[in-house]
C-alpha positions as CSV (number, residue, x, y, z in Angstrom):
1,X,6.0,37.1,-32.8
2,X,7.7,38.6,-29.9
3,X,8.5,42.1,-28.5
4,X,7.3,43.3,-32.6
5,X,5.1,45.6,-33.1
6,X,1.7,44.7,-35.3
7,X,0.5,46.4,-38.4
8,X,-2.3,48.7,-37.1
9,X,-5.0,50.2,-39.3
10,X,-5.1,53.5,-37.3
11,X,-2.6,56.1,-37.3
12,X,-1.9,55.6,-34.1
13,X,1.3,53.4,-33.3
14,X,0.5,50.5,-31.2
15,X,2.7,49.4,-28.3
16,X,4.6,46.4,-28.8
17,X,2.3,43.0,-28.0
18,X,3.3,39.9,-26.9
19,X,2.4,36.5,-28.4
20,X,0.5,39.0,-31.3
21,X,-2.4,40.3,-27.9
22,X,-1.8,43.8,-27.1
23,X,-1.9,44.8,-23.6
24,X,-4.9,46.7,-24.3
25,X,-6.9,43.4,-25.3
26,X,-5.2,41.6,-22.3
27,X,-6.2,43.8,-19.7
28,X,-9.7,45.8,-20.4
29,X,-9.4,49.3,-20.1
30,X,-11.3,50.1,-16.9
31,X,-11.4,53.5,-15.6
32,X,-10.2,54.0,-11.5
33,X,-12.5,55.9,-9.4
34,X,-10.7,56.2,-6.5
35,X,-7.2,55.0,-4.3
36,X,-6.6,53.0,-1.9
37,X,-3.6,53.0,0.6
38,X,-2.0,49.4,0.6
39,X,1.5,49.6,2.3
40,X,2.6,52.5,1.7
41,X,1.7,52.7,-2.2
42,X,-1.6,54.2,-3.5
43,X,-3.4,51.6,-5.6
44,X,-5.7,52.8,-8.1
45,X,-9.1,51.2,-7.5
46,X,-13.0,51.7,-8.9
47,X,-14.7,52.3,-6.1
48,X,-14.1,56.0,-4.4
49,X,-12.9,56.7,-1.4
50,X,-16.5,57.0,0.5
51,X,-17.8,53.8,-1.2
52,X,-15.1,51.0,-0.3
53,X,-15.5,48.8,2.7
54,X,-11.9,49.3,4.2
55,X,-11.9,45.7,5.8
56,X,-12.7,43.8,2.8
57,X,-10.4,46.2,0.5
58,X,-7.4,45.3,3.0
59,X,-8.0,41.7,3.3
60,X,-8.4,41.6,-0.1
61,X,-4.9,43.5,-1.0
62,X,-3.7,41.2,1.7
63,X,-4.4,37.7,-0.3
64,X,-3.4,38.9,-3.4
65,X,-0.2,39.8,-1.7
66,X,0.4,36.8,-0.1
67,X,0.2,34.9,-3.5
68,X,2.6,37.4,-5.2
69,X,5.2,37.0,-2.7
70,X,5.1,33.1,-2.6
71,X,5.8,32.6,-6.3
72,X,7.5,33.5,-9.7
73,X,4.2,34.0,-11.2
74,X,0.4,33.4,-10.5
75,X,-2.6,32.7,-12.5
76,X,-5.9,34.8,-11.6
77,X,-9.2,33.8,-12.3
78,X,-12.4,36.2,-11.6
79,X,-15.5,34.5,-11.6
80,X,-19.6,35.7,-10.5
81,X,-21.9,32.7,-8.8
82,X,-25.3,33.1,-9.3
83,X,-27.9,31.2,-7.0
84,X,-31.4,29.8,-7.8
85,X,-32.9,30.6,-4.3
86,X,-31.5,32.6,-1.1
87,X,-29.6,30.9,1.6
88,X,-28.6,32.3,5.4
89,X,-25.2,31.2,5.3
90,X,-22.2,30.8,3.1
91,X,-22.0,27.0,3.5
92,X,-22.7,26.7,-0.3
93,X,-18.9,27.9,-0.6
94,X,-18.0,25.4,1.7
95,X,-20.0,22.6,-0.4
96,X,-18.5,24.2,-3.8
97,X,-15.2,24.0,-2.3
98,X,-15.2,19.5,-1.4
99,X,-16.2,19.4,-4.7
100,X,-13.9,22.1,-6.7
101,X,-9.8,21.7,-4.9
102,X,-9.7,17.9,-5.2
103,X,-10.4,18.2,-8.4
104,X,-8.3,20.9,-9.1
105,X,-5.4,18.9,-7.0
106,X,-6.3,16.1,-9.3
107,X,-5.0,17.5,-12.1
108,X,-2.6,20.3,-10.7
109,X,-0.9,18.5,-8.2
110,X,2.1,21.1,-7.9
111,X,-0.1,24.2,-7.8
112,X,-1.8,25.6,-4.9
113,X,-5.2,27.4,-4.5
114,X,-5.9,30.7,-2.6
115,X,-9.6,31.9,-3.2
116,X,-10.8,35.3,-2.5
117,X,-14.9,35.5,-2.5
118,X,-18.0,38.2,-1.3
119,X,-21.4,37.9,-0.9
120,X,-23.5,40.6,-2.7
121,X,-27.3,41.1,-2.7
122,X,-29.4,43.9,-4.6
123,X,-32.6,44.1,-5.3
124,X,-32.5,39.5,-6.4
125,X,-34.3,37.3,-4.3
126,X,-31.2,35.3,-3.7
127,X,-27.7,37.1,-2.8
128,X,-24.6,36.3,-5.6
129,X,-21.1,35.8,-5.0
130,X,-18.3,37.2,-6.6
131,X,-15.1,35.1,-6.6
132,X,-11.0,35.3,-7.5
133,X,-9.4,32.1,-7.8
134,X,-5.4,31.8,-7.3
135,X,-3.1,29.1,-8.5
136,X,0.7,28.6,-9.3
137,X,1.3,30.1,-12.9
138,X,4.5,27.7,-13.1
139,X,1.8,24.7,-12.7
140,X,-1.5,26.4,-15.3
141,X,-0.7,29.2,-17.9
142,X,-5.0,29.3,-19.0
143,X,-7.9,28.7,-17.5
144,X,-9.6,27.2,-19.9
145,X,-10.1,23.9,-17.9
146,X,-10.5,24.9,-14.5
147,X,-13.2,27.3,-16.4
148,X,-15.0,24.2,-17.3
149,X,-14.6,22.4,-13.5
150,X,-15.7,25.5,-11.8
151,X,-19.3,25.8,-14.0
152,X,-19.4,21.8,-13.2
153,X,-19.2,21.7,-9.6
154,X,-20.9,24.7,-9.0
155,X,-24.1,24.0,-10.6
156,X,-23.7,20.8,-9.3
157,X,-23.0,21.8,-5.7
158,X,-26.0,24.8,-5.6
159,X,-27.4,24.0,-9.0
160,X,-27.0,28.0,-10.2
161,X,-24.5,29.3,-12.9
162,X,-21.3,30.7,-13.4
163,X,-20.7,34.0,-15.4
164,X,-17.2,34.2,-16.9
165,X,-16.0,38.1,-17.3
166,X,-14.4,38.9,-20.6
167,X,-10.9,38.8,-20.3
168,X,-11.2,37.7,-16.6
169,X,-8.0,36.1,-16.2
170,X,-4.7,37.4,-15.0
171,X,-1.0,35.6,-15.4
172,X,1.0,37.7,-13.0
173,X,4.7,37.7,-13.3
174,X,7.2,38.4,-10.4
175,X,8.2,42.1,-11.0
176,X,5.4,42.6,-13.8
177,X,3.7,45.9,-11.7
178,X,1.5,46.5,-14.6
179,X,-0.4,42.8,-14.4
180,X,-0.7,43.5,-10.5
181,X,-1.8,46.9,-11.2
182,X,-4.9,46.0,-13.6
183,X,-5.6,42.8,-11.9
184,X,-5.9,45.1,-8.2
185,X,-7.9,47.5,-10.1
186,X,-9.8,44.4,-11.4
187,X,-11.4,43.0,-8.4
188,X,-10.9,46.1,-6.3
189,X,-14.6,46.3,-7.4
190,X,-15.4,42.9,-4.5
191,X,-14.4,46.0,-1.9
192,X,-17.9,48.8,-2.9
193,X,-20.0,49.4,-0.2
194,X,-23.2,49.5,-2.4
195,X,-24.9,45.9,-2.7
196,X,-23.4,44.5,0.8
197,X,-26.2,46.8,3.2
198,X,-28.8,44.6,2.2
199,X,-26.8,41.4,3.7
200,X,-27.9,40.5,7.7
201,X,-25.0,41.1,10.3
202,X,-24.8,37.7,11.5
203,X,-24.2,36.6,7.9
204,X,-19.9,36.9,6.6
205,X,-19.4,39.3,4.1
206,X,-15.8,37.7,2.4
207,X,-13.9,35.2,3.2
208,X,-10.3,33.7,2.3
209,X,-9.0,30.0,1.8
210,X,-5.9,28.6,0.9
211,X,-5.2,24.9,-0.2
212,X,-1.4,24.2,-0.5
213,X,0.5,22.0,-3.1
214,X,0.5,18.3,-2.7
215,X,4.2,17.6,-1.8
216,X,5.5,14.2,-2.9
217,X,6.9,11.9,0.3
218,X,10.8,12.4,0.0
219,X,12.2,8.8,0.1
220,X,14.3,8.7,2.9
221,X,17.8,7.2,2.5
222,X,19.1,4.0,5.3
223,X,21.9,6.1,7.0
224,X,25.0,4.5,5.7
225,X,26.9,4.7,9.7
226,X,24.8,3.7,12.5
227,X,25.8,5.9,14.9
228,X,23.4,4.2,17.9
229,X,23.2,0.6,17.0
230,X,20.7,0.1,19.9
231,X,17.9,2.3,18.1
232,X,18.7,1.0,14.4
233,X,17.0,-1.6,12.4
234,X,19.6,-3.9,11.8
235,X,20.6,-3.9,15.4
236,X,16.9,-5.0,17.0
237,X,16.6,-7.6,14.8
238,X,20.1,-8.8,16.2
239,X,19.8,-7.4,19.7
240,X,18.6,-10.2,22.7
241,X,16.0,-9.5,24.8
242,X,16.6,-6.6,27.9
243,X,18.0,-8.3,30.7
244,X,20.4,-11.1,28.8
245,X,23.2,-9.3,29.0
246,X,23.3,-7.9,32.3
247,X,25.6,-10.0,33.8
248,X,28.3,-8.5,30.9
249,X,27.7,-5.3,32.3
250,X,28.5,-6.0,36.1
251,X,32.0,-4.2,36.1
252,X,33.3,-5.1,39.3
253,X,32.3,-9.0,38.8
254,X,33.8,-9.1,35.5
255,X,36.9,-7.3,36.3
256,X,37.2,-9.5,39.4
257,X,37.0,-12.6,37.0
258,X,39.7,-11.9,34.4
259,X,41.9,-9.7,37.2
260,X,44.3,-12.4,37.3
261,X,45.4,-12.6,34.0
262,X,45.1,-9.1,32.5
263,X,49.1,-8.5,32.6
264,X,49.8,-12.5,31.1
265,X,51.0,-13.8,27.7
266,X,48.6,-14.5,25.1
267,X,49.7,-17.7,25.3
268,X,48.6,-17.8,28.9
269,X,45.7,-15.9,28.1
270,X,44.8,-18.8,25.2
271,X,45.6,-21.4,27.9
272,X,43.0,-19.8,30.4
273,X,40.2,-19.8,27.6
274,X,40.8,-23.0,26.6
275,X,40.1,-24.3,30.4
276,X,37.0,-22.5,30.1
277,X,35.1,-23.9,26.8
278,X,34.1,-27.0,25.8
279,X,36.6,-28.0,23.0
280,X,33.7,-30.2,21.8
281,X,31.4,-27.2,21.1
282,X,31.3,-25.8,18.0
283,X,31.3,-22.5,19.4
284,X,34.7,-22.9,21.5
285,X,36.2,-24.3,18.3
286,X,35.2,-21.0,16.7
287,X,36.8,-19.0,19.9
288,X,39.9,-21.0,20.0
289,X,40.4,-20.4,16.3
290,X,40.2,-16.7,16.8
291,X,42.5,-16.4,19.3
292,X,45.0,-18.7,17.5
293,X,44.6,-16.6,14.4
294,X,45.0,-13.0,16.3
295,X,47.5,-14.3,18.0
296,X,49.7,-17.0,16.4
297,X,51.8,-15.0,14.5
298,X,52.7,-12.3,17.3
299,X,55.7,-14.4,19.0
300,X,57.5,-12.7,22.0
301,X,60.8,-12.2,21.0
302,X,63.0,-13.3,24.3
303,X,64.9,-10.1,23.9
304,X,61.6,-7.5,24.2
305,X,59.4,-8.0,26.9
306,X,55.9,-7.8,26.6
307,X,55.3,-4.5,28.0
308,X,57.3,-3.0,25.1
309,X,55.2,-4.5,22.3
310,X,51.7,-3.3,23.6
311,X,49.8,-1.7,21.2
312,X,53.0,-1.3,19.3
313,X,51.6,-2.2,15.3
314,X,47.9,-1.3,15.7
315,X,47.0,2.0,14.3
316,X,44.9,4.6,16.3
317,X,42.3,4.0,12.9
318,X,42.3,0.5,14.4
319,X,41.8,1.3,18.0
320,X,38.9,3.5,17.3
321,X,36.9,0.5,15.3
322,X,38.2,-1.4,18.2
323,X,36.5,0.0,20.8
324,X,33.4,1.8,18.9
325,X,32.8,-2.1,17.5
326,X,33.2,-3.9,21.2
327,X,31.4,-1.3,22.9
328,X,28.1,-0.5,20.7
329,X,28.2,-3.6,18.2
330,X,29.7,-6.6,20.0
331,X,27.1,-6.3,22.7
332,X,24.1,-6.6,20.1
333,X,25.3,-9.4,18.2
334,X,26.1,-7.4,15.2
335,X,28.3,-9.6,13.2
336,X,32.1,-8.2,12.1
337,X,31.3,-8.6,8.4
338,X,28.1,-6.5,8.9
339,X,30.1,-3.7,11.0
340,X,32.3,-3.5,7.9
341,X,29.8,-3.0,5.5
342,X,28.1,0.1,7.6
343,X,31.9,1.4,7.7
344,X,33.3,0.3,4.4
345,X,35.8,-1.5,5.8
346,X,38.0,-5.0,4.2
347,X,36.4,-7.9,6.1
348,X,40.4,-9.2,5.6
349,X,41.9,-6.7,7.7
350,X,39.6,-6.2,10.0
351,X,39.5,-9.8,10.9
352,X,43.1,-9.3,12.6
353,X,41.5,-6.9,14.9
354,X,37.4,-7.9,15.1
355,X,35.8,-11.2,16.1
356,X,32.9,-12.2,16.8
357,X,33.6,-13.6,20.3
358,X,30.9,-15.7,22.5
359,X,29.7,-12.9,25.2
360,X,29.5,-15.3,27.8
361,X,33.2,-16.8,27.3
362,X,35.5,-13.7,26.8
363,X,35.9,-10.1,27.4
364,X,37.2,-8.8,24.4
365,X,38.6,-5.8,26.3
366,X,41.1,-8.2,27.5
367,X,42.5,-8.9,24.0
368,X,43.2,-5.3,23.5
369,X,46.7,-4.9,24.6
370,X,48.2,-7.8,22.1
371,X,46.7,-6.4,19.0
């Protein structure tokens, strides 16, 4: 039941529970002994004011911070590590922690972990650790199995024991100031002075970690226009060697070549290429078939002369797939039907204006004033 208040057996009226666990028996009622000044808000915490270490207070306000601003909600787990003998480091943290997140990323891929921990020594031979584990509440709602991982790896990493709080778990919701309030006031007692004097200078007092998600690859998608042929795929499996098509690039050799008939007929212009192949070669066939087809069926009326009918029935759509095709395609030996595809253009149509000419026999740019 939801939002409805339970039958109580005291007079007193109880305030209205959720999933039948009143917030009293959600968060244990622990008594502040002091404040703390965390961005402008006073936080009630249990140490007082002249027993809270001020660094480990703020870096602990900090992390908790961090996590409540990155999510919709958070799970908070408070845990004690006990040791069988003294060490002069922290490295058993270190140790506990290979052996804890991959686990924990094993089986809560989409979550991440930020871990809060001090060392604490009284009057013990060996110094004890208390500890606030973090995760995505979107990802874990109970901590019922990372409860059982945690006592795992830690006996199994320093072979000492875990003590699990009552109620020692928080599931923070954004907005929910109450759950951040008793959870603060919760492990506000990591921040006392009293047990941390006995702990050598040299040796950390807290520390903070934080082990991000395990993001998926994103599959990423062939572009579908190849804007620099030269750089894709498709094009250097098609594209000769450097160097094989230099002589196509000379300008002022080429221009000098096909200077004399740039203003002709394309029947002269047919009759020029036809000196130039071998008719024999299967090649030339394939030139002198593309020329005849472009070309056959654009007769010079005796009454307009050719200057009149350039460019006259070819669309600037046309023109563009011209000269993007002849000028980044052609040179690669990227096939017309395959530049269609990448463009989603008819093979039909474009075959009036594309062909895949020999490099070494024609200058396509030539053709351009009789389309």
């Amino acid at each position: 039941m939801i939002n409805n208040k339970t039958p109580s057996r005291d007079p007193i009226p109880q305030n209205p529970v959720i999933n039948n666990i009143t917030r009293s028996s959600a968060y244990p009622v622990i008594r502040p002994g002091g404040e703390f000044l965390y961005d402008n808000v006073l936080w009630p915490v249990m140490p007082e004011e002249s027993q809270q270490n001020t660094k480990i207070m703020n870096s602990l306000f900090r992390t908790v911070d961090k996590t409540y601003r990155s999510c919709s909600r958070f799970l908070a787990v408070r845990y004690d590590f006990h040791l069988p003998q003294y060490s002069p480091d922290n490295n058993v943290i270190t140790e506990f922690h290979q052996l804890l997140i991959p686990a924990l990323r094993k089986i809560y891929p989409k979550s991440f972990m930020r871990v809060f921990w001090v060392r604490e020594q009284n009057k013990a031979p060996a110094q004890h650790y208390h500890y606030l584990l973090m995760m995505d509440g979107n990802a874990v709602r109970h901590p019922h199995k990372i409860n059982q991982l945690v006592k795992c790896y830690w006996k199994h990493a320093t072979g000492g024991r875990v003590w699990l709080p009552k109620h020692g778990y928080y599931l923070v919701n954004r907005d929910d100031t109450e759950a951040l309030t008793a959870l603060l006031l919760r492990v506000s007692y990591f921040a006392k002075r009293y047990s941390k004097t006995h702990v050598a200078d040299n040796i950390g007092l807290s520390g903070t970690q934080h082990y991000s998600c395990l993001k998926k690859a994103r599959r990423i998608k062939p572009a579908q226009l190849q804007i620099n042929p030269a750089s894709s795929v498709p094009a250097q499996e098609h594209c000769p060697l450097p160097g094989k098509l230099d002589s196509l690039f000379a300008e002022k050799e080429n221009r000098a070549q096909f200077s004399q008939i740039e203003n002709e007929t394309p029947e002269a212009l047919l009759a020029y290429v036809t000196m130039l192949v071998d008719k024999k070669s299967f090649r030339s066939k394939a030139l002198l078939r593309a020329l005849r087809r472009l070309h056959a069926f654009k007769k010079i009326s005796p009454l307009i002369t050719p200057s009149s009918t350039i460019n006259s029935s070819t669309s600037p759509h046309w023109l563009r797939h011209f000269e993007r095709y002849y000028r980044e395609y052609w040179p690669c030996n990227i096939s017309v039907t395959q530049y269609c595809h990448w463009y989603y253009l008819n093979p039909g149509t474009a075959s009036r204006y594309l062909c895949n000419y020999p490099t070494n026999l024609i200058n396509p740019w030539l053709l351009k004033a009789w389309l």
